[in-house]
LUMDREN-161181 format. One record per atom (N, C-alpha, C): residue number from 1; residue in three letters; atom name; z, y, x. Coordinates in Angstrom, 3 decimals, always signed. Atoms other than C-alpha are relative to their C-alpha. Layout:
BEGIN
     n   res   atom          w          v          u
   NUM   ALA     CA          Z          Y          X
...
This chain:
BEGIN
     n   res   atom          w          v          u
     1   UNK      N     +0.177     -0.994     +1.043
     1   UNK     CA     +4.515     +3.523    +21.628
     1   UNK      C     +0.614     -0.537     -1.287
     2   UNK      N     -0.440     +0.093     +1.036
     2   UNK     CA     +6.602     +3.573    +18.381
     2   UNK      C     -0.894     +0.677     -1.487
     3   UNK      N     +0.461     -0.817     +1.225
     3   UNK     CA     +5.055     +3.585    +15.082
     3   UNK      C     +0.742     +0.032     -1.623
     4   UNK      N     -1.036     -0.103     +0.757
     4   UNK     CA     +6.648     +4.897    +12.380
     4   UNK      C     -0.989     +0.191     -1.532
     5   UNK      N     +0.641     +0.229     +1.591
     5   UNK     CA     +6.208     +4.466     +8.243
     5   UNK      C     +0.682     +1.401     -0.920
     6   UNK      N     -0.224     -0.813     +0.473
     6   UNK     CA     +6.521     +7.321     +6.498
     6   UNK      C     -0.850     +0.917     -1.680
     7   UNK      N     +0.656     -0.214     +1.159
     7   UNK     CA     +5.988     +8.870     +2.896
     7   UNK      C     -0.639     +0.974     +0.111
     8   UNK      N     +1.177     -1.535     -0.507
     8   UNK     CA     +3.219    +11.547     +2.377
     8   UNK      C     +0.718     +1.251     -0.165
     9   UNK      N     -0.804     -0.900     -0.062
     9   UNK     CA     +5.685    +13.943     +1.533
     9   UNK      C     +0.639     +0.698     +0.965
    10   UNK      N     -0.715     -0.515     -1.687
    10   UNK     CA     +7.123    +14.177     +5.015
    10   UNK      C     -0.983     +0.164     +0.705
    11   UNK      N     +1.311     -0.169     -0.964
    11   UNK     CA     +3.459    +14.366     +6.165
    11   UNK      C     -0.540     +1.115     -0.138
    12   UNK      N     +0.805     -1.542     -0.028
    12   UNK     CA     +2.145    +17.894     +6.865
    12   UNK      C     -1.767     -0.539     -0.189
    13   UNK      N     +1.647     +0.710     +0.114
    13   UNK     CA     -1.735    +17.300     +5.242
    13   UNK      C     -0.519     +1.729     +0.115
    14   UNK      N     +0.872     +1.351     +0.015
    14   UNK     CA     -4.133    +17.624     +6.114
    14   UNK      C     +0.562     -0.410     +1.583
    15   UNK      N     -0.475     +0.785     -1.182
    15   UNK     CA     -2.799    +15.225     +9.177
    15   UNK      C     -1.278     -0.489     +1.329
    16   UNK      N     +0.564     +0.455     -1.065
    16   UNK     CA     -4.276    +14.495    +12.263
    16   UNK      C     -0.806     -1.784     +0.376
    17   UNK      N     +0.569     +1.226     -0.233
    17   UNK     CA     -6.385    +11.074    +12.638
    17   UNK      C     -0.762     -0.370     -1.518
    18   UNK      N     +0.542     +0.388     +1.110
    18   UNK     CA     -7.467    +11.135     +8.955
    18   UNK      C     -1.384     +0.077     -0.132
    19   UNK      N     +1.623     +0.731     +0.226
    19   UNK     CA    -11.063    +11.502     +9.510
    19   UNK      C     +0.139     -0.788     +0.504
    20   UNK      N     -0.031     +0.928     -1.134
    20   UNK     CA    -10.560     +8.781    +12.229
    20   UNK      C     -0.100     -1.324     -1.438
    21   UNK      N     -0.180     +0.916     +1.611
    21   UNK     CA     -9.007     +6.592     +8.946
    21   UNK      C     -1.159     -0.230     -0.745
    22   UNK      N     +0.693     -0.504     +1.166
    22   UNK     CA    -11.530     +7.839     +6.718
    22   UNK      C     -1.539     -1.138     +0.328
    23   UNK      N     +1.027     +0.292     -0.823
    23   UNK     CA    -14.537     +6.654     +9.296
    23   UNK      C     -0.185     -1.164     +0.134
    24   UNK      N     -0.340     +1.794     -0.116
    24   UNK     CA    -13.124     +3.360     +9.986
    24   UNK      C     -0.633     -0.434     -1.471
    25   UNK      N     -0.139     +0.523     +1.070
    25   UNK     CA    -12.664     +2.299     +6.429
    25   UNK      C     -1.585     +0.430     -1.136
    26   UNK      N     +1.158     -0.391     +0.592
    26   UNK     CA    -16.339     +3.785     +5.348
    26   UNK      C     -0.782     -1.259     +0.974
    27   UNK      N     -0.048     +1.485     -0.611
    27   UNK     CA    -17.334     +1.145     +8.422
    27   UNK      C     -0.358     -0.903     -0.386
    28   UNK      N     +0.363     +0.990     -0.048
    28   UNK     CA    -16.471     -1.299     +7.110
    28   UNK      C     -0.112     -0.280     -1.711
    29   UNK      N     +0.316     +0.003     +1.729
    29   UNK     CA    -17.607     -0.707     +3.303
    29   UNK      C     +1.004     +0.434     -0.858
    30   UNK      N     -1.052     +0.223     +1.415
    30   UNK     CA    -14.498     +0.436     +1.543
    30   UNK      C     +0.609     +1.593     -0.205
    31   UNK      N     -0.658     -1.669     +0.393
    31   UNK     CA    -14.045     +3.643     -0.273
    31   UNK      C     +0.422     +0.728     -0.776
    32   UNK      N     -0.907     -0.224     +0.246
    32   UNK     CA    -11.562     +3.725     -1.710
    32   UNK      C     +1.237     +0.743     +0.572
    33   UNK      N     -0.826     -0.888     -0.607
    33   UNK     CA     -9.636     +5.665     +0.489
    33   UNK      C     -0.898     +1.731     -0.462
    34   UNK      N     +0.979     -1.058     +0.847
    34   UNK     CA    -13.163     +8.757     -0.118
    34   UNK      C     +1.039     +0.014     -1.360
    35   UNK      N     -0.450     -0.843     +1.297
    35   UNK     CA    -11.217     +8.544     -4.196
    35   UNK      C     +1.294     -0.151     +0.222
    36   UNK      N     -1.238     -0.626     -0.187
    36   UNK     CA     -8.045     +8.651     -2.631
    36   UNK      C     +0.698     +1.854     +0.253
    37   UNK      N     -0.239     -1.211     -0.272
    37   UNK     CA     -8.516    +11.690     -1.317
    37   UNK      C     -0.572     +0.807     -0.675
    38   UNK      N     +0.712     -1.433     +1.194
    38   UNK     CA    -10.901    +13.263     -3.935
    38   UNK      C     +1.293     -0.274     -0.920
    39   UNK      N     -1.109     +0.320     +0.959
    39   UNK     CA     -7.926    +11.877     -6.101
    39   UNK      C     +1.170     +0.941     +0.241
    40   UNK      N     -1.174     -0.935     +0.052
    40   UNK     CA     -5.079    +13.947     -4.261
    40   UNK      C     -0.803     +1.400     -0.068
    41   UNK      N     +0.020     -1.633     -0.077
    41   UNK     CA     -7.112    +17.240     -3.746
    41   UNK      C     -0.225     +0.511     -1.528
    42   UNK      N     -0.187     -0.555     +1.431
    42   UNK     CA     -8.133    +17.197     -7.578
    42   UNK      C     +1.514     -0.483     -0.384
    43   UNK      N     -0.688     +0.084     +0.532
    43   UNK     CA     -4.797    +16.729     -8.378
    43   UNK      C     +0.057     -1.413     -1.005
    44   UNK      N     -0.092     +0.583     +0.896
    44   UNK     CA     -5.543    +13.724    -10.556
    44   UNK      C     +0.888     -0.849     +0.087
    45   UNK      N     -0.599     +0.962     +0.041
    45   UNK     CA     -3.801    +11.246     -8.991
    45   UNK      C     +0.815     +0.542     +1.843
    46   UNK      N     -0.678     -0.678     -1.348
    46   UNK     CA     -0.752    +12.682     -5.939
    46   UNK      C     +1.001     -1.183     -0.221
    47   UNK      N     -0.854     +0.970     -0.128
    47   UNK     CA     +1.255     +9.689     -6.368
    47   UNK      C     +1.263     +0.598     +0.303
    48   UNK      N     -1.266     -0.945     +0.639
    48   UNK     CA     +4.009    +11.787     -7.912
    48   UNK      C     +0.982     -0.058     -1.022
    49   UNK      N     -0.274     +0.714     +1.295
    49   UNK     CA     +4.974     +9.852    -11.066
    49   UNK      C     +1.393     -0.313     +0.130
    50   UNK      N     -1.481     +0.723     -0.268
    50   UNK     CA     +8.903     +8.579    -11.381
    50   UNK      C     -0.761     -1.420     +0.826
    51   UNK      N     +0.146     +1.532     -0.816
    51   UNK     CA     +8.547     +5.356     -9.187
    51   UNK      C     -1.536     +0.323     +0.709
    52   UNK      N     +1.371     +0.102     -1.196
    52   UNK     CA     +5.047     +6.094     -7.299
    52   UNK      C     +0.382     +0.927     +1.265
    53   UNK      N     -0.222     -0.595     -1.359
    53   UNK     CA     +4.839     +7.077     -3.370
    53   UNK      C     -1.427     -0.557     +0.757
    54   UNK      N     +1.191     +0.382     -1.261
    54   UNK     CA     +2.221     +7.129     -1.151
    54   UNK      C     +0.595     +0.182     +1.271
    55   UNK      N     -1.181     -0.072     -1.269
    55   UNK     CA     +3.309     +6.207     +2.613
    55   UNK      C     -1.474     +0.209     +1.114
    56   UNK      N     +0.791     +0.296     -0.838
    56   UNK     CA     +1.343     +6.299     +5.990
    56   UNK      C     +0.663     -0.314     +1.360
    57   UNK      N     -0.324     +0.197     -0.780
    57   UNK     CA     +1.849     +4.841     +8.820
    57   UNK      C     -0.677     +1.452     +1.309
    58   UNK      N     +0.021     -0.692     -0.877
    58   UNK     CA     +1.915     +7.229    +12.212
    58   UNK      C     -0.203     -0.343     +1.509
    59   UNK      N     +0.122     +0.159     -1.182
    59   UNK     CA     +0.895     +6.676    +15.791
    59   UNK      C     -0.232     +0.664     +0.553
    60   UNK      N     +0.314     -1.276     -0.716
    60   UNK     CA     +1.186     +9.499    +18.236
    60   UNK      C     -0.445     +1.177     -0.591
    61   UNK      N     +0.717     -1.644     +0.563
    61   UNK     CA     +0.863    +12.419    +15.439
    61   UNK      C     -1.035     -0.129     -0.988
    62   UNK      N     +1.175     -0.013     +0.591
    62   UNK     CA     -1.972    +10.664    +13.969
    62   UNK      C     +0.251     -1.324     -1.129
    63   UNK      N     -0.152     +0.695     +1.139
    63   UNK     CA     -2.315     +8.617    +10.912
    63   UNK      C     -0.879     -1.206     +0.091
    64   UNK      N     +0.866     +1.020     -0.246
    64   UNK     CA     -3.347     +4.844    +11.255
    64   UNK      C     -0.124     -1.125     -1.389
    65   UNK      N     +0.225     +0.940     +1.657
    65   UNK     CA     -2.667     +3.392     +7.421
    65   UNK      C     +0.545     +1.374     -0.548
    66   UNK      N     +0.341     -0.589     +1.098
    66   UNK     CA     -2.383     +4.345     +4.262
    66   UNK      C     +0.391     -1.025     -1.089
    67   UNK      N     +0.124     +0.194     +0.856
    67   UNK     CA     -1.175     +3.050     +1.318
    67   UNK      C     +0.939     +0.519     -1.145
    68   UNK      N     -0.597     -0.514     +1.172
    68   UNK     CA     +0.349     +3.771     -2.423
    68   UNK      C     +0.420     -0.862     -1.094
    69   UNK      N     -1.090     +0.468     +1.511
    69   UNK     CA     +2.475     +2.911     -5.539
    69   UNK      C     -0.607     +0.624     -1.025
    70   UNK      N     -0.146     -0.302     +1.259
    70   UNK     CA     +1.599     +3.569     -9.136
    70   UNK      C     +0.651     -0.388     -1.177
    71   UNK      N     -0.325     +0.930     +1.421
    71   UNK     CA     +2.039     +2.853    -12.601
    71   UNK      C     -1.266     -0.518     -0.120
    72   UNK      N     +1.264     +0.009     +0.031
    72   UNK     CA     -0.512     +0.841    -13.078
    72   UNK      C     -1.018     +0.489     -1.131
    73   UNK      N     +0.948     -1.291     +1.331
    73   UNK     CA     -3.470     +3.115    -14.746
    73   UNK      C     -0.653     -1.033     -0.583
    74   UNK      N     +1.381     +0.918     +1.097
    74   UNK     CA     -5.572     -0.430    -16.345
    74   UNK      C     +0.890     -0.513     -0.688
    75   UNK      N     -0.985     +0.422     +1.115
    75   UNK     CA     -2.430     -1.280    -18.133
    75   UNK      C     +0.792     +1.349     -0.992
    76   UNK      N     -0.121     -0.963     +0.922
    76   UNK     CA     -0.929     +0.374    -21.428
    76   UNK      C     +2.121     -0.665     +0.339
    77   UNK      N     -1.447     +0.216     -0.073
    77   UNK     CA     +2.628     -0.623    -19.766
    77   UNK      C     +1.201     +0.997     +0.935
    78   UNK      N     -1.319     -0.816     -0.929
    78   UNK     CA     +5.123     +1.941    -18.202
    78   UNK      C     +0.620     -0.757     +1.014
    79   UNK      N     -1.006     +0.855     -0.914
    79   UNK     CA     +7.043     -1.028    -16.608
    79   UNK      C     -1.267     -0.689     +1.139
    80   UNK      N     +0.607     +0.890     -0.616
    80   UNK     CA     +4.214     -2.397    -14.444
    80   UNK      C     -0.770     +1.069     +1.053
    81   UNK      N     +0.206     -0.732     -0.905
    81   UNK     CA     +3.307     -0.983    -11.018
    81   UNK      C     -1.302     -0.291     +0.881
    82   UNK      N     +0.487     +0.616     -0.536
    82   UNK     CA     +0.591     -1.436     -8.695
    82   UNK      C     -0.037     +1.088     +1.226
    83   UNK      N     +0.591     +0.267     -1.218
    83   UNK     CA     -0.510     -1.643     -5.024
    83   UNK      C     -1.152     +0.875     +0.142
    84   UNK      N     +1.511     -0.240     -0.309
    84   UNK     CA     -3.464     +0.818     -3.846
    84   UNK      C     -0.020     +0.357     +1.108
    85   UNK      N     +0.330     -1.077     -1.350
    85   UNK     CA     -5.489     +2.082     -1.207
    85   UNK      C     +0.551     -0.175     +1.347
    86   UNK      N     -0.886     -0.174     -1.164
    86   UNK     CA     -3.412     +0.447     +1.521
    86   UNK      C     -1.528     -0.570     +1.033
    87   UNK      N     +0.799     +0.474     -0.513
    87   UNK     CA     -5.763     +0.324     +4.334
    87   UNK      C     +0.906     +0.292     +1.521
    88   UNK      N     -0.427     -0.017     -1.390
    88   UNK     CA     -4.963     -0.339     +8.512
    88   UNK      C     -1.242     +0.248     +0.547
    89   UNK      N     +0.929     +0.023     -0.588
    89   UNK     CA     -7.290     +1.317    +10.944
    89   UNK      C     -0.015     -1.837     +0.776
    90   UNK      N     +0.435     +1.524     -0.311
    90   UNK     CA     -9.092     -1.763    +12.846
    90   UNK      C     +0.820     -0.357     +1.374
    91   UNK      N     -0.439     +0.537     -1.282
    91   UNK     CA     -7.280     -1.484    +15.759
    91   UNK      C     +1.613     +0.438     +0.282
    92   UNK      N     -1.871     -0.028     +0.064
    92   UNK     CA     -3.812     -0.889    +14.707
    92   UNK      C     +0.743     -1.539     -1.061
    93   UNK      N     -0.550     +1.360     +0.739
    93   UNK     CA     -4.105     -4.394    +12.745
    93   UNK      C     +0.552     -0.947     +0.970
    94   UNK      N     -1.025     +1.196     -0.643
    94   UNK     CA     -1.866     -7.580    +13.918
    94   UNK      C     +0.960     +0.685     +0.320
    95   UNK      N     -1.304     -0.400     -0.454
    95   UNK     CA     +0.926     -5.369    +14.507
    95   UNK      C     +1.216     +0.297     -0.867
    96   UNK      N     -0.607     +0.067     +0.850
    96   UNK     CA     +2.413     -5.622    +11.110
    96   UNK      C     +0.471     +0.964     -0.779
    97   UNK      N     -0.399     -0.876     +0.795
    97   UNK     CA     +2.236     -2.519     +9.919
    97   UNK      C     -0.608     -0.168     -1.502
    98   UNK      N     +0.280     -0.336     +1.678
    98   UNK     CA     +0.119     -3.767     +6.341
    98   UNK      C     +1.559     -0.736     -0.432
    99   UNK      N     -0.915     +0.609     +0.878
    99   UNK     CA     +2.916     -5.877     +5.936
    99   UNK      C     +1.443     +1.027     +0.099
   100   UNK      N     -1.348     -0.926     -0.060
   100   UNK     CA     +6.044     -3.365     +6.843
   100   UNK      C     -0.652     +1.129     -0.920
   101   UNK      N     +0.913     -0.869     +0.627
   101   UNK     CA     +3.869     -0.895     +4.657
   101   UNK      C     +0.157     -0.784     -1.544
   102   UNK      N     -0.392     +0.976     +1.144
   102   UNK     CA     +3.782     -3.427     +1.559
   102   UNK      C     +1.140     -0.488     -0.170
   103   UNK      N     -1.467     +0.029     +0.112
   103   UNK     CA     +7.341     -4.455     +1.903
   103   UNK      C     +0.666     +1.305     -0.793
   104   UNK      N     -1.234     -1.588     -0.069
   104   UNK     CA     +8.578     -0.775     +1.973
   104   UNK      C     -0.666     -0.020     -1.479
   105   UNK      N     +0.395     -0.589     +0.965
   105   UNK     CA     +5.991     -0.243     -1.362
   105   UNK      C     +0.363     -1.096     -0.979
   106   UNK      N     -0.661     +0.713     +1.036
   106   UNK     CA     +7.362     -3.327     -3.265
   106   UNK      C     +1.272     +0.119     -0.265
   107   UNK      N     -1.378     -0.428     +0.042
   107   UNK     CA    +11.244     -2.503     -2.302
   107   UNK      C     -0.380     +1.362     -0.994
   108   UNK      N     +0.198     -1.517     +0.658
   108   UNK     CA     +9.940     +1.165     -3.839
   108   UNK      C     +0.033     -0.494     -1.641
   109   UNK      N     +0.580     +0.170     +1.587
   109   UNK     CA     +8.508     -0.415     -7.038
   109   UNK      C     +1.518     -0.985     -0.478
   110   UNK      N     -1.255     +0.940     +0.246
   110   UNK     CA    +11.848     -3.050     -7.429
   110   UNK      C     +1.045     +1.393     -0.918
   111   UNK      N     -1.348     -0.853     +0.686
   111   UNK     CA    +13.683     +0.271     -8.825
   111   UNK      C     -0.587     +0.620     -0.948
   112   UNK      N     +0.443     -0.725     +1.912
   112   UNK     CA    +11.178     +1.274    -11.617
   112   UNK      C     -0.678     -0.825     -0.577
   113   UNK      N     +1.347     +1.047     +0.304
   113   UNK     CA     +8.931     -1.776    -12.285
   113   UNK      C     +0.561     -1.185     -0.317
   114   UNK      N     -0.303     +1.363     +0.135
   114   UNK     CA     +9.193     -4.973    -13.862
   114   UNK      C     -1.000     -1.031     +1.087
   115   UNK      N     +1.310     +0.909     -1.159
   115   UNK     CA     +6.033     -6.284    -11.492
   115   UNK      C     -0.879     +1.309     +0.458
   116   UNK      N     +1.195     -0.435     -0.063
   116   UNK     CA     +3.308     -5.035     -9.600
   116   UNK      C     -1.250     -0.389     +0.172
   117   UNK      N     +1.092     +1.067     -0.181
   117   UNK     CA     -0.125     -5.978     -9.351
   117   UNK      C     -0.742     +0.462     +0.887
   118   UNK      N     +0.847     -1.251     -1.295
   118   UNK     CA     -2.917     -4.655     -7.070
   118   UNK      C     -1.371     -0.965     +0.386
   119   UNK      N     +1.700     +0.862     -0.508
   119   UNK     CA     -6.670     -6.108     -6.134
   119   UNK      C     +0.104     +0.246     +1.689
   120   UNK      N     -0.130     +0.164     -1.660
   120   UNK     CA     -6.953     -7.601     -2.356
   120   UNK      C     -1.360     +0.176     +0.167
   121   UNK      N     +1.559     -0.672     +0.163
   121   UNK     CA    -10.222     -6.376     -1.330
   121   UNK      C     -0.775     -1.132     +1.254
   122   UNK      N     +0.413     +1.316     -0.779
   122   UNK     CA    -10.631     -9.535     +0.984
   122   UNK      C     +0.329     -0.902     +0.528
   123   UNK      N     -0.612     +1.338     -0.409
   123   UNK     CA     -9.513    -12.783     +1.842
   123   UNK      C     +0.722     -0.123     +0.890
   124   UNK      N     -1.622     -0.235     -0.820
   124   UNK     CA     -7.059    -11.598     +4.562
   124   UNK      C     +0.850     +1.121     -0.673
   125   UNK      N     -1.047     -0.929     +0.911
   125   UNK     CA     -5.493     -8.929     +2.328
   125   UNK      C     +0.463     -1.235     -0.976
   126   UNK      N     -0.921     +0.889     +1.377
   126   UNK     CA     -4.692    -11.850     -0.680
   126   UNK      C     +0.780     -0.759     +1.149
   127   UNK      N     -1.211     +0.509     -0.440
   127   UNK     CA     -3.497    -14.049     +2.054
   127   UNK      C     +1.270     +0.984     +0.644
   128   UNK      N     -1.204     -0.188     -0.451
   128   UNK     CA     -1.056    -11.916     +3.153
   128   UNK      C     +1.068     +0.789     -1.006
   129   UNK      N     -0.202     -0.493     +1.175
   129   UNK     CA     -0.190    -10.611     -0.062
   129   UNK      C     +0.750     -1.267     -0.510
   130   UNK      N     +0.113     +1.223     +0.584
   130   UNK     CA     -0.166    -14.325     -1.293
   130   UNK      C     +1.710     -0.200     +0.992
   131   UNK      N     -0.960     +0.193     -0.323
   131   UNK     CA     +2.636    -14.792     +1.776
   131   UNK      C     +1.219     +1.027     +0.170
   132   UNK      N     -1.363     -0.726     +0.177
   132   UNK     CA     +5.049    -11.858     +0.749
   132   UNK      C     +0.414     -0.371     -1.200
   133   UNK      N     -0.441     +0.393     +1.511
   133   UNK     CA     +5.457    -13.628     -2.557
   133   UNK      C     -1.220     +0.493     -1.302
   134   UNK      N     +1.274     -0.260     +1.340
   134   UNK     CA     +2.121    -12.601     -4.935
   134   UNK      C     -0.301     -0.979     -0.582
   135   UNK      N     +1.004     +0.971     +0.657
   135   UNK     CA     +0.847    -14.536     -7.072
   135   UNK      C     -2.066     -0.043     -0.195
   136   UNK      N     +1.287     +0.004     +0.328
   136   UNK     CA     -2.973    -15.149     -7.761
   136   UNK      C     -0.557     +0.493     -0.944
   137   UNK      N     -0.180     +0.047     +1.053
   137   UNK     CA     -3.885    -14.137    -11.046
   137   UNK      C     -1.785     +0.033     -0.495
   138   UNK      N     +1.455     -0.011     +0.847
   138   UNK     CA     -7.365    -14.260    -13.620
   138   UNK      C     +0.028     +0.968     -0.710
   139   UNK      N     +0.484     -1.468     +0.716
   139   UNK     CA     -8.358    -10.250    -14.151
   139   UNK      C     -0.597     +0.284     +0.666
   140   UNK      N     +1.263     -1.300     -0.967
   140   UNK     CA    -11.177     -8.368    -13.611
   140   UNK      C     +0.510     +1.029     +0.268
   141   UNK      N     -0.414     -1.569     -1.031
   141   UNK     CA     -8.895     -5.328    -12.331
   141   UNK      C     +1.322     -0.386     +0.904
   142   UNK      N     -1.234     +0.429     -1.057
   142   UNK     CA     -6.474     -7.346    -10.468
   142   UNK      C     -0.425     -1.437     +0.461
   143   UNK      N     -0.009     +1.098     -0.280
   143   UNK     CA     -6.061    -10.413     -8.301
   143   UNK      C     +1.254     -0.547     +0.472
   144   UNK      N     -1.433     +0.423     +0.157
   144   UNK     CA     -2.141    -10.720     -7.838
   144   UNK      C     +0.674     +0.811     -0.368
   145   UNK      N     -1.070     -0.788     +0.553
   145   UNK     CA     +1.228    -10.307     -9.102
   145   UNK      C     +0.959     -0.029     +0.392
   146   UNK      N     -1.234     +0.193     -0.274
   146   UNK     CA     +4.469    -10.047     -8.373
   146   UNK      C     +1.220     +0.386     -1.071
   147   UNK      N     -1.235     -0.717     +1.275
   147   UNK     CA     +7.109     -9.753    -10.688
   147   UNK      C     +1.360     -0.604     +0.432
   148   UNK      N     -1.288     +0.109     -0.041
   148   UNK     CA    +10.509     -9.092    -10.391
   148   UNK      C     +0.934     -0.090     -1.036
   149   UNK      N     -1.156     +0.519     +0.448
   149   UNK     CA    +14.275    -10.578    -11.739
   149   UNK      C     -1.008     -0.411     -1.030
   150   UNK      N     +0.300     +0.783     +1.435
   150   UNK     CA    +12.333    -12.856    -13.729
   150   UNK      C     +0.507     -1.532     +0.466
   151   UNK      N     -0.643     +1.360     -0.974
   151   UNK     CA    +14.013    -16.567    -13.431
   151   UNK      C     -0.807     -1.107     +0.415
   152   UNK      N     +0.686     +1.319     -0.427
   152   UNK     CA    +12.896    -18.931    -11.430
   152   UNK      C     -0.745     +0.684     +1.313
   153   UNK      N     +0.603     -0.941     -1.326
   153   UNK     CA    +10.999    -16.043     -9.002
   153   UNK      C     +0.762     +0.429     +1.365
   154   UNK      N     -1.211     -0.472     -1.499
   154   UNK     CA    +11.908    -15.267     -5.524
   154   UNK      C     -0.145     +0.871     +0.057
   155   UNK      N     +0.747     -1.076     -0.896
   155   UNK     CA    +11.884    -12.148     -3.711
   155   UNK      C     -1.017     -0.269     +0.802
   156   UNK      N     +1.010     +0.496     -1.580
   156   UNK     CA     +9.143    -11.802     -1.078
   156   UNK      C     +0.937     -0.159     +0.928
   157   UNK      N     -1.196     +0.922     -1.326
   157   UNK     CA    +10.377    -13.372     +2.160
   157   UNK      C     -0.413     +1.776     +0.610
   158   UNK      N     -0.210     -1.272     -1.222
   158   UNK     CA    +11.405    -10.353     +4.732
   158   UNK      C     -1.077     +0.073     +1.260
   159   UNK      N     +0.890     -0.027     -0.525
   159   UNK     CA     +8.579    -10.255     +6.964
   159   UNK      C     +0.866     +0.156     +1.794
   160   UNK      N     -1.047     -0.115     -1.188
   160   UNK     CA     +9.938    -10.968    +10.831
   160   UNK      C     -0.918     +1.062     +0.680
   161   UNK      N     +0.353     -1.005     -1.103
   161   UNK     CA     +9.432     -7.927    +13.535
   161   UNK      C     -0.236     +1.045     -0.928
   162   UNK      N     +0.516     -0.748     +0.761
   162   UNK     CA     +8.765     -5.817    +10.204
   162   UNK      C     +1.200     +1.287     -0.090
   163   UNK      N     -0.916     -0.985     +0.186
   163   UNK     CA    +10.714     -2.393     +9.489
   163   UNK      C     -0.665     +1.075     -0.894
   164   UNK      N     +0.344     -0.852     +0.338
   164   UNK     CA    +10.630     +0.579     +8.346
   164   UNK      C     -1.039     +1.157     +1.052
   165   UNK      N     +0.701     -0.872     -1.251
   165   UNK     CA     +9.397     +1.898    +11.960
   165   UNK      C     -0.635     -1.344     +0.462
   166   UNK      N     +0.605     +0.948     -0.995
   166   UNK     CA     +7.413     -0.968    +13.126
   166   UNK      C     -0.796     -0.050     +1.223
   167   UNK      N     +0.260     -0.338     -1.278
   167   UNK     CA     +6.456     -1.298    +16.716
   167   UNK      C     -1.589     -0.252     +0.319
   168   UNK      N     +1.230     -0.173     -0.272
   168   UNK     CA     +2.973     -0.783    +18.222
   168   UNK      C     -0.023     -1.172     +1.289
């Protein structure tokens, strides 16, 4: 089975597997996806902005992640982007879709953003955050960064088996 990464725009909503998503990620305490979605139906936040996208990953029709691009809303900076809401159902993890999912949303932010930042919501989200190039950082609304063409910084490393369609 091929699974493919795709922006919400190309996604007919409401999509197939999203209570499934929704269920999981209530589970296992995190709900933040619940003000994702009170977020797109009020309109407040459709990740619509120049430089923001929300993507989801797809498996058979049905939707198994989730995540998004902003500007970031706790900063008073236009140039600075962040990371939300990316979540992997539990049993579509190890197959590299957070990381082909985070790739695709930092390549996104590289064309309107000087950095982005984003809170890891648990000690296997920073490490793998930590190994696409993040930094650590000391804020109460963030815990890494990444910033781009600044000298001395790398890109994140290319993530191996990763794509834009990554395999199941």
């Amino acid at each position: 089975m091929r699974v493919t990464l795709h922006p919400v725009e190309t996604i007919a909503l409401p999509i197939a597997g999203l209570e499934e998503l929704l269920a999981d990620a209530e589970r296992e305490g995190y709900a933040f996806l619940d003000r994702l979605i009170a977020e797109w139906v009020s309109g407040e936040n459709r990740f619509d902005k120049p430089g923001e996208m929300l993507c989801g990953c797809i498996d058979g029709g049905r939707i198994v992640s989730v995540g998004g691009l902003n500007r970031d809303p706790f900063l008073d900076d236009p140039r600075i982007g962040r990371i939300r809401r990316v979540y992997v159902r539990p049993a579509w993890r190890n197959r590299h879709l957070g990381t082909a999912m985070v790739l695709w949303l930092v390549e996104t932010a590289r064309n309107s953003f000087d950095a982005v930042r984003l809170r890891a919501e648990n000690p296997g989200a920073a490490r793998l955050y930590e190994r696409l190039g993040f930094s650590p950082i000391t804020d109460p609304r963030a815990t890494h960064i990444l910033q781009f063409n600044v000298e001395g910084e790398s890109s994140p490393p290319a993530a191996q088996g990763t794509s834009s369609t990554p395999r199941a």
